[in-house]
C-alpha positions as a LaTeX table, in Angstrom:
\begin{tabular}{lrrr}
\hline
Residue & $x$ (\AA) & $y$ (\AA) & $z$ (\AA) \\
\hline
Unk1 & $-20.11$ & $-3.45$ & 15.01 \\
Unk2 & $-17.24$ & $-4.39$ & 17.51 \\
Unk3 & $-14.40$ & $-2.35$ & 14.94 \\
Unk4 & $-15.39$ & $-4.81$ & 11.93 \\
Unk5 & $-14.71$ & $-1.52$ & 9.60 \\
Unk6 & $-12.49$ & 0.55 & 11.00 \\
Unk7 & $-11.57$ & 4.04 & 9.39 \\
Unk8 & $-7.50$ & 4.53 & 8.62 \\
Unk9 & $-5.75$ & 7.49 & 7.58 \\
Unk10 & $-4.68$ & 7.47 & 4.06 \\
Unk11 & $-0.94$ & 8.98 & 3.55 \\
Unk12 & $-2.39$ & 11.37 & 0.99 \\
Unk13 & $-4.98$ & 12.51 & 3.34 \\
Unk14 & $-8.62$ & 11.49 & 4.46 \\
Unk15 & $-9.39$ & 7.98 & 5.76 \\
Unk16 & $-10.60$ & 4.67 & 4.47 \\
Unk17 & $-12.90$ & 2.10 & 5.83 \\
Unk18 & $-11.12$ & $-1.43$ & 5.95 \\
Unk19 & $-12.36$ & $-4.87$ & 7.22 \\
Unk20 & $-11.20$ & $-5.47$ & 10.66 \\
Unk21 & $-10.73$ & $-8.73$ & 12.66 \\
Unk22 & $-14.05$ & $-10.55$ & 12.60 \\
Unk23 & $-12.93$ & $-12.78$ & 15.46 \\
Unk24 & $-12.48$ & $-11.21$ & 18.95 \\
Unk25 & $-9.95$ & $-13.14$ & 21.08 \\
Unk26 & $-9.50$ & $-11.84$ & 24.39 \\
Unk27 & $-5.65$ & $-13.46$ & 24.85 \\
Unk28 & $-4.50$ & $-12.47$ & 21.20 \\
Unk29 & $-6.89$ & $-9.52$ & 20.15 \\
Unk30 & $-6.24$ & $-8.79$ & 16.36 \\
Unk31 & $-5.58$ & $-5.55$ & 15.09 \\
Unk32 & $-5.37$ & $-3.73$ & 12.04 \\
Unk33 & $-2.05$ & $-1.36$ & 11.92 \\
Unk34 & $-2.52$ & 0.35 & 8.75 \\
Unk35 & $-4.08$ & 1.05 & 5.32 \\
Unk36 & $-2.79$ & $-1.33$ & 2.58 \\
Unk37 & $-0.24$ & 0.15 & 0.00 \\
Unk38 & $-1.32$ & 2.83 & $-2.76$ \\
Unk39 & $-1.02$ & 1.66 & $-6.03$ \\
Unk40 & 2.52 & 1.84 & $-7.34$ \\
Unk41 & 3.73 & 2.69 & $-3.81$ \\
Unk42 & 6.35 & 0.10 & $-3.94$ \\
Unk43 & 7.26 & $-0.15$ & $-7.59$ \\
Unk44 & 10.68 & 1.35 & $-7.63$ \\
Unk45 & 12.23 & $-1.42$ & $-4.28$ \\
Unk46 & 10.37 & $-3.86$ & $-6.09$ \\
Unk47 & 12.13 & $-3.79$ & $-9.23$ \\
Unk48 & 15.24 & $-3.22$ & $-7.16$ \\
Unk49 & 15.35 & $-5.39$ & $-4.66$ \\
Unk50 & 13.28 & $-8.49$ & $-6.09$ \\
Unk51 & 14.13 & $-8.05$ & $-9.61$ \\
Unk52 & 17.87 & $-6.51$ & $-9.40$ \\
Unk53 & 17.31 & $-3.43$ & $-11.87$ \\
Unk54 & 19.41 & $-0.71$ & $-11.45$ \\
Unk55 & 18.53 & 3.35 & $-11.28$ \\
Unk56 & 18.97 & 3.24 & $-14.67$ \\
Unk57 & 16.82 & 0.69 & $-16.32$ \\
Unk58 & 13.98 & 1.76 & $-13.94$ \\
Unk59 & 14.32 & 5.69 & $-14.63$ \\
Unk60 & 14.29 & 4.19 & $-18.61$ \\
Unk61 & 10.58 & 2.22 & $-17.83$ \\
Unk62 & 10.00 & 5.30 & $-15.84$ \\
Unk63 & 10.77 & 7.64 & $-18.93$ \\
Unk64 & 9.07 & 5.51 & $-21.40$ \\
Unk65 & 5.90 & 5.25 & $-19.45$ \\
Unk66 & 5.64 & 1.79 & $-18.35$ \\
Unk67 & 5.86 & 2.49 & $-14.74$ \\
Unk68 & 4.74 & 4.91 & $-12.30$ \\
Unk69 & 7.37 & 5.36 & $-9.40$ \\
Unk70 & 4.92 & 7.41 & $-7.46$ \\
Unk71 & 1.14 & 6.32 & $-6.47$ \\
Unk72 & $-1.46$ & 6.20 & $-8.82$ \\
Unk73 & $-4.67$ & 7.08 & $-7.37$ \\
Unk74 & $-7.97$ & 6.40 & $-8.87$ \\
Unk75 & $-10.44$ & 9.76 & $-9.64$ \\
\hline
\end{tabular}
């Protein structure tokens, strides 16, 4: 179908089938550059940089279990 779905490699291996530009322009083609985010990717900046914690207080949510600094991944 034109790229609709195109496959993307996943970080932790394999691919994934996303949903691609359904409009084809032929002066500004759209494009998709990459797979979006694993889950709790981007939890440790976040806190950090949006929310101002230190090390600290996110190794102590880390510690007590509510956050994951690394990606969860579905089974």
């Amino acid at each position: 179908m034109r790229g609709l779905f195109p496959e993307l490699p996943l970080p932790e291996g394999g691919t994934h089938r996303v949903t691609g530009p359904a409009v084809k322009l032929s002066a500004t083609p759209g494009r998709v550059e990459g797979a979006a985010p694993s889950p709790g990717e981007h939890t440790k900046e976040v806190l950090a940089n949006l929310l101002g914690l230190n090390a600290a207080a996110i190794g102590n949510l880390a510690a007590r279990g509510v956050i994951a600094l690394t990606a969860v991944l579905p089974h």
